[in-house]
C-alpha positions, 0 to 999 in steps of 0.5 A: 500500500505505501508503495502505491502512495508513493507512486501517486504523490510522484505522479500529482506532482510532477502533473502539478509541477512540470518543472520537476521533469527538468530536474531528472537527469537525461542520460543516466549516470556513467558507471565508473570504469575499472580494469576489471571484465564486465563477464563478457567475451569476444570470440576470435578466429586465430589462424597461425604458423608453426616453426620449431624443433622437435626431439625424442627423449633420446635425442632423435631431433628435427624441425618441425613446420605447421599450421594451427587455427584456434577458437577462443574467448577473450574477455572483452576488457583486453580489447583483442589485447592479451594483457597481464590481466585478462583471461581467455579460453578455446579450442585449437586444432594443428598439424605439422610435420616432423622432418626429425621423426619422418611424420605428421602430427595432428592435435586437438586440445583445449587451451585456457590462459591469463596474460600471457601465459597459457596452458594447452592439453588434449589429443595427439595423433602421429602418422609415420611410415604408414601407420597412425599412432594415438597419444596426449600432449600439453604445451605450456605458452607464453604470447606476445601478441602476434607471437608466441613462444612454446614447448609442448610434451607428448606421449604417444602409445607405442612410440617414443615420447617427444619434446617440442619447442617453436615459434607461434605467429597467429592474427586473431580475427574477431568474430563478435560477442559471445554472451 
């Protein structure tokens, strides 16, 4: 009932004094900006170039060449920026070859970061002379910007673990907002 009562007096007096609607602000009030996210992400298609060394835990080495293409969610205060603050999220998918083992290598992992350091673990696959090979990896990462400096772990079943260290060059395209 008071709730009523006070609506009613609002609206007697604003009928009644006109001049009280030029009190009331025109745009509400701007919120006070922090550094800190509003719980929103933007999504980014990022396309890239491997370029690296490859090495078996007993010393087989090579070079190794690829691509990769990640899907990732980037809270929306970084800008498309990795920041020392900002957080992001994904999946990646690459392929390269290995000159050092004579094979092709395909991922496909989860990725989570803050700054510019980022985590990656998931599936590892491995086709040499013919035969395909299943494994896991993790690659630990530190981006900047454009580039991003890497060393990835994998096992693979039935075949010699290996030590991977390389170079990432990658151009995020924004794909919008995701919620």
């Amino acid at each position: 009932m008071a709730c009523c009562k006070i609506t009613l007096f609002l609206l007697v007096g604003f009928v009644l004094f006109p001049s009280a609607w030029a009190a009331l602000p025109k745009t509400p009030p701007k919120k006070a900006t922090s550094s800190r996210s509003s719980g929103k992400y933007d999504v980014y298609l990022i396309p890239g170039i491997t370029l690296g060394l490859a090495s078996t835990i007993r010393g087989d080495a090579g070079s190794v060449l690829g691509g990769e293409l990640s899907l990732v969610l980037l809270d929306d205060k970084s800008r498309g920026r990795l920041q020392y603050d900002s957080f992001f999220m994904g999946l990646v998918a690459d392929g390269l070859y290995d000159w050092g083992r004579d094979a092709g290598r395909f991922a496909l992992s989860l990725e989570a970061g803050g700054g510019v350091l980022g985590l990656e673990f998931g599936y590892l696959m491995e086709i040499a002379q013919g035969e395909m090979a299943h494994g896991i990896h993790t690659r630990f990462f530190l981006s900047f910007g454009v580039a991003a400096l890497y060393v990835r772990y994998g096992g693979i079943f039935h075949r010699r673990d290996l030590v991977e260290v390389g170079l990432l060059l990658k151009v995020p395209l924004p794909l919008g907002r995701a919620f």
